[in-house]
C-alpha positions in Angstrom: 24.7 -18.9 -26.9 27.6 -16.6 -26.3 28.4 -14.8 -23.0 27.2 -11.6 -23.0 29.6 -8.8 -21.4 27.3 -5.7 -20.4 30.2 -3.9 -18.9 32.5 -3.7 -22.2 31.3 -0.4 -22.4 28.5 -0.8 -25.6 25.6 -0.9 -23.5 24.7 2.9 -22.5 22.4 4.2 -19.5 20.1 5.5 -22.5 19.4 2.2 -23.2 18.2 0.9 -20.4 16.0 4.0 -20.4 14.8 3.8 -23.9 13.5 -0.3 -23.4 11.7 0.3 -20.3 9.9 3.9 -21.7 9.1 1.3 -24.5 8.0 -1.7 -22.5 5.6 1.1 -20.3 4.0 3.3 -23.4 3.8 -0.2 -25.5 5.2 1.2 -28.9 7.9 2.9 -30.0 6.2 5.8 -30.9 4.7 6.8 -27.6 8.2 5.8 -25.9 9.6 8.8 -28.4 6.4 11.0 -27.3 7.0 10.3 -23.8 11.1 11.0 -24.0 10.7 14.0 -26.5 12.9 12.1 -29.3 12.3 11.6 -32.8 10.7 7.9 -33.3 13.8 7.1 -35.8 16.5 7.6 -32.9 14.5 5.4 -30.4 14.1 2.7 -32.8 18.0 2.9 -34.1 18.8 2.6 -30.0 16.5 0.1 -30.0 18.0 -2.5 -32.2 21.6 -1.6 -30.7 20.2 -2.8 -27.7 19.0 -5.9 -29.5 22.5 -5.9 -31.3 24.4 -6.3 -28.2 22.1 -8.5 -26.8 22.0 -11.0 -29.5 18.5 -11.5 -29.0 14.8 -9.9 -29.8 13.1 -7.9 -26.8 9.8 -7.2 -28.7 7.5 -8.4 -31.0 5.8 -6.0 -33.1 2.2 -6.3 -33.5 -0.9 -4.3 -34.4 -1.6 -3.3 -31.1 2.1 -2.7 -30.3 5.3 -3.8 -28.5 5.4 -7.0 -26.7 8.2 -7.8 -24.5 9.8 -11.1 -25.5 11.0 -13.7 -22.6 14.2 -12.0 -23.2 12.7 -8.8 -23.1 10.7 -9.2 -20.1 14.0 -10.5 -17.9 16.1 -7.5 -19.1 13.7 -4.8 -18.5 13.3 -6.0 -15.2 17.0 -5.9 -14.9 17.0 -2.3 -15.8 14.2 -1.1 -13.6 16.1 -2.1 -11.4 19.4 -0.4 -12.4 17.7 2.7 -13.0 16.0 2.7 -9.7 19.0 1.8 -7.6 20.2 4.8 -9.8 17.5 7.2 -8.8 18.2 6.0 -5.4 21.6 7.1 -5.2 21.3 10.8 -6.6 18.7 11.2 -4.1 20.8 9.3 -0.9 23.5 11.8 -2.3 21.0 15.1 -2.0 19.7 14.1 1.1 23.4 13.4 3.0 24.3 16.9 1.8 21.5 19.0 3.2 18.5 16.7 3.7 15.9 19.0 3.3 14.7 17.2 -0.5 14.1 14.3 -1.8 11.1 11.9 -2.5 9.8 8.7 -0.6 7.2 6.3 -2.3 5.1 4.2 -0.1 3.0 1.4 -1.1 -0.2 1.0 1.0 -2.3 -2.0 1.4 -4.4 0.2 2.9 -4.5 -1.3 6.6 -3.7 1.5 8.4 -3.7 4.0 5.7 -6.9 5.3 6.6 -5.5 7.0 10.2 -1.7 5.9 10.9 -0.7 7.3 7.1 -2.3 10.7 6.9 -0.8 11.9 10.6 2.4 10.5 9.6 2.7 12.4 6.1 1.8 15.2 7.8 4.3 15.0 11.0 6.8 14.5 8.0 6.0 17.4 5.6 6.1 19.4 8.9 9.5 18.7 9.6 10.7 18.3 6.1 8.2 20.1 3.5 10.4 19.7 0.4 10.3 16.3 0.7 7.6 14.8 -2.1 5.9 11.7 -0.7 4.0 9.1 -3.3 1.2 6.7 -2.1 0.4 4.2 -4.6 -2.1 1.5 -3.3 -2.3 -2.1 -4.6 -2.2 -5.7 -3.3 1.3 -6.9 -1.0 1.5 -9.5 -4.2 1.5 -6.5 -6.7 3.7 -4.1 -4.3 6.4 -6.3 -3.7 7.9 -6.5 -7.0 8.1 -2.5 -7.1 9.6 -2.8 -3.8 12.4 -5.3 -4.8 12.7 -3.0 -8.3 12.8 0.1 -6.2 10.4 1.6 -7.5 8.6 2.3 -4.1 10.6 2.7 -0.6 8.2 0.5 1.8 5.0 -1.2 2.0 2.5 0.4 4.8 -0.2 -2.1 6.0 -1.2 -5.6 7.5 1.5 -7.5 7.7 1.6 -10.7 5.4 4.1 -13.8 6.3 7.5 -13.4 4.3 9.0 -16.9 5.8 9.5 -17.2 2.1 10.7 -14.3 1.2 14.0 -13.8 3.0 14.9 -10.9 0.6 12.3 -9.0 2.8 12.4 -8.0 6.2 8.9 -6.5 8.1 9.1 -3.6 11.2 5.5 -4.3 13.2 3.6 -1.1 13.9 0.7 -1.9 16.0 -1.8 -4.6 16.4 -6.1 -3.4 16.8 -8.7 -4.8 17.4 -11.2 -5.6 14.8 -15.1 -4.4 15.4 -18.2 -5.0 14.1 -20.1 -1.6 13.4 -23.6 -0.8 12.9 -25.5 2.8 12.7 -26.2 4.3 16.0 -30.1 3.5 15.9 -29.5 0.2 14.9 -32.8 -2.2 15.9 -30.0 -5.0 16.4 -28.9 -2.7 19.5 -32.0 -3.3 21.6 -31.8 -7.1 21.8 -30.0 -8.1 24.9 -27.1 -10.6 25.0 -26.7 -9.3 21.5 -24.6 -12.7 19.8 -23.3 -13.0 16.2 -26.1 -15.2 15.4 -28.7 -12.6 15.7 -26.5 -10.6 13.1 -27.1 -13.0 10.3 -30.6 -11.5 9.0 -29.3 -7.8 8.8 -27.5 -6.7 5.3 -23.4 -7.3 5.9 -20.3 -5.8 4.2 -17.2 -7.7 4.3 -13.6 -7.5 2.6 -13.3 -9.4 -1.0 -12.7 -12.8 -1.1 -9.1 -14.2 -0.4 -8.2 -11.0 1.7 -6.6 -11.6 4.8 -9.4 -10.2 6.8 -12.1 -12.0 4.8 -10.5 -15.2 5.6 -9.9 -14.4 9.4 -14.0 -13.2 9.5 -15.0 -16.7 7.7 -13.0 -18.7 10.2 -15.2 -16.8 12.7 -17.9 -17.9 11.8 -17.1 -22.1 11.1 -15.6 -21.6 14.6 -19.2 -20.7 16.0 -20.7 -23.0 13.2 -22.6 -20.4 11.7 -23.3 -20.1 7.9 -22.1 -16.9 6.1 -24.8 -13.6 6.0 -27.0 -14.5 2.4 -27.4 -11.1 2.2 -24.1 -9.8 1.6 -21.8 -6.9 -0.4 -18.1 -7.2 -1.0 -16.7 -4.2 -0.9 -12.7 -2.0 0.5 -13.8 1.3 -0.2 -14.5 2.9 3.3 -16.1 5.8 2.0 -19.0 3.0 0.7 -18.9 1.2 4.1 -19.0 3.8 5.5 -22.5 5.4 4.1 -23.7 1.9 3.9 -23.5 1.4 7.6 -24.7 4.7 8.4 -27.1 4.7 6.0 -28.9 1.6 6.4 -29.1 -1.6 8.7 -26.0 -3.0 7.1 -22.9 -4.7 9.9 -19.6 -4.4 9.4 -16.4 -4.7 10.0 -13.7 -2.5 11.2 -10.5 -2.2 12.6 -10.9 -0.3 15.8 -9.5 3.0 15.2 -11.9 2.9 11.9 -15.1 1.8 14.2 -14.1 4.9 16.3 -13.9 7.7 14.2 -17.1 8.5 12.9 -20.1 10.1 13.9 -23.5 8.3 13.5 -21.4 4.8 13.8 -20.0 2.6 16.5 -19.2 -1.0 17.3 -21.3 -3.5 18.5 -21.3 -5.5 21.7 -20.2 -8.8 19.9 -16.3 -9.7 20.2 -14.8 -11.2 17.2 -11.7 -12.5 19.1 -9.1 -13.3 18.0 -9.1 -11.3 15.4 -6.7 -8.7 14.8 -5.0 -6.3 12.7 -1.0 -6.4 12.7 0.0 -3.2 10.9 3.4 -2.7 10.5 6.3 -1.7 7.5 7.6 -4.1 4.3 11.1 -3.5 3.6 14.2 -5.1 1.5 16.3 -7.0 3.6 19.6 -5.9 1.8 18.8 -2.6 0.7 19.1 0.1 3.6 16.1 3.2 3.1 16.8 6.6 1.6 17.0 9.2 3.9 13.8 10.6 3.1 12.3 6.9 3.5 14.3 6.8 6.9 12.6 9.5 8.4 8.9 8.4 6.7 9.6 5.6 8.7 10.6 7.2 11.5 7.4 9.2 11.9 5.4 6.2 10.8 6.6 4.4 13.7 6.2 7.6 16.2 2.5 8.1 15.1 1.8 4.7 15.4 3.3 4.5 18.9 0.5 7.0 20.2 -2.1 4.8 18.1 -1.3 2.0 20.6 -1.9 3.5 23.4 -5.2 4.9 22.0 -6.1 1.6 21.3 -4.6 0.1 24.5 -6.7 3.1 26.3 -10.1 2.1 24.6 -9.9 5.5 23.0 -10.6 6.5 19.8 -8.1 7.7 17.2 -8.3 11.7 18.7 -7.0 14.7 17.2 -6.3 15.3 13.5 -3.7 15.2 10.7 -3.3 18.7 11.6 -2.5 18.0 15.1 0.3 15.1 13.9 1.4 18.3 11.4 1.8 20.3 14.3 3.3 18.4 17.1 1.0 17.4 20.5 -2.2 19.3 21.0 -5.6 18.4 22.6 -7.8 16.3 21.4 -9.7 18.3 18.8 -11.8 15.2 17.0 -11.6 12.7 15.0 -9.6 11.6 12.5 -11.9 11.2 9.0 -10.4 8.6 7.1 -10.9 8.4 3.4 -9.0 5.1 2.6 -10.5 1.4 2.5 -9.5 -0.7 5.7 -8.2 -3.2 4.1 -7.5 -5.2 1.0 -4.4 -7.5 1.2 
């Protein structure tokens, strides 16, 4: 096959536009919909794309569009371009008077549920025209969109990257992770309270092949004890949550989690040595935005007084509206409303 030259001039920005909005909406009428064209100009741009490329990007089908193996490597190409494009109108905004942009953070959810929140709001406190994004999914999901730069950073547990030198990883804090039962729990009155008088009650752990899920089963092969029978799989905190509280269900939860809710605390059974490293994803050779500089920035101050909470024994005290505005007293607890973890 021929070398292809993409920098002769013939292939335009719009078309690098046009075959992603197609490869997203699936057909070429919704990619016309969704970029307010007529369908007969997208599909004329279309096959000049294919023209230049000398090959097919997408099958047509009954149920659509369906990128081709040289479809699929090119849009992934021009994700790319466009993002590092998107990137460099907003770097350019924010050097001249930094008080815009937008910041997209991918969350695995481990310290999402306190550690986000006050840090969004320290940030819109300081900067309140900048637009923050959360979009949570797995680190195998996320990192793509972070290499495509589509998203800024990943927030949560940290996962190895030895393989992965295109990535470099900023640690946060580390906690403690608890088991939790309701306050009136009859599990409380039995002294030298072990895990192996756990194993009758109701449990929720994380899904299989989570990080935390594989930590808890070691836990238990180390004591050589079987896993509960009676068991739910479950992230959403709001449903462990009300389990917990609700019923004679165990759990568990990183420490700040255990901590800051009413009606709920941990247990007098250690689950050392588990932890939960929390800390930032980035690209190794791609230096943040300045709107995801100073995300990170207040990511890593928040977190900073989460240690020493944690190092303290304490609780995660006051409130997103405390981090929004600046040190107060302790005024509660911090509510969260985002699964613990699920990487």
């Amino acid at each position: 096959m021929r070398e292809i030259d993409l920098l002769n001039g013939r292939l335009k920005l719009r078309h690098l536009v046009l075959v992603v909005a197609v490869a997203d909406q699936g057909s070429v009428l919704r990619a016309a919909e969704h970029l307010r064209l007529a369908q007969p100009a997208v599909t004329r741009s279309l096959r000049e794309v294919e023209h230049i490329l000398g090959v097919e990007l997408f099958t047509r089908g009954p149920r659509g569009m369906t990128p081709t193996l040289f479809g699929e490597a090119f849009v992934e190409h021009a994700r790319s371009v466009l993002a590092e494009l998107r990137r460099a109108g907003e770097r350019i905004t924010g050097l001249a008077d930094g008080a815009v942009g937008t910041v997209t953070i991918g969350t695995l959810l481990a310290g999402s549920n306190v550690l986000l929140p006050r840090a969004i709001a320290a940030l819109k406190r300081d900067r309140p025209g900048i637009t923050v994004i959360v979009q949570e999914a797995t680190f195998d999901a996320l990192v793509p969109r972070l290499m495509d730069g589509e998203i800024d950073l990943v927030l949560g547990r940290l996962n190895p990257i030895e393989d992965a030198p295109e990535l470099r990883q900023i640690d946060l804090y580390s906690e403690p992770v608890r088991l939790v039962a309701r306050a009136g729990h009859p599990a409380r009155t039995r002294p030298d309270l072990c895990l192996a008088d756990l194993l009758d009650y109701p449990w929720v752990l994380p899904l299989q092949r989570t990080a935390l899920r594989q930590e808890l089963e070691q836990v238990f092969r180390d004591r050589d004890l079987p896993l509960p029978t009676d068991l739910v799989e479950c992230t959403s905190i709001l449903t462990v949550r009300t389990l917990v509280h609700d019923t004679d269900t165990i759990a568990a939860l990183p420490e700040l989690v255990a901590r800051a809710g009413a009606g709920i605390a941990p247990l007098p059974v250690s689950l050392d040595p588990v932890r939960r490293p929390v800390g930032v994803t980035l690209p190794a050779r791609r230096p943040p935005t300045p709107s995801a500089r100073l995300m990170l920035d207040h990511l890593q101050e928040q977190a900073a007084e989460l240690s020493a909470q944690i190092a303290d024994g304490r609780g995660p005290s006051g409130s997103v509206a405390a981090a929004a505005s600046g040190p107060v007293e302790p005024s509660g607890p911090v509510e969260p409303s985002d699964p613990a973890d699920s990487d």
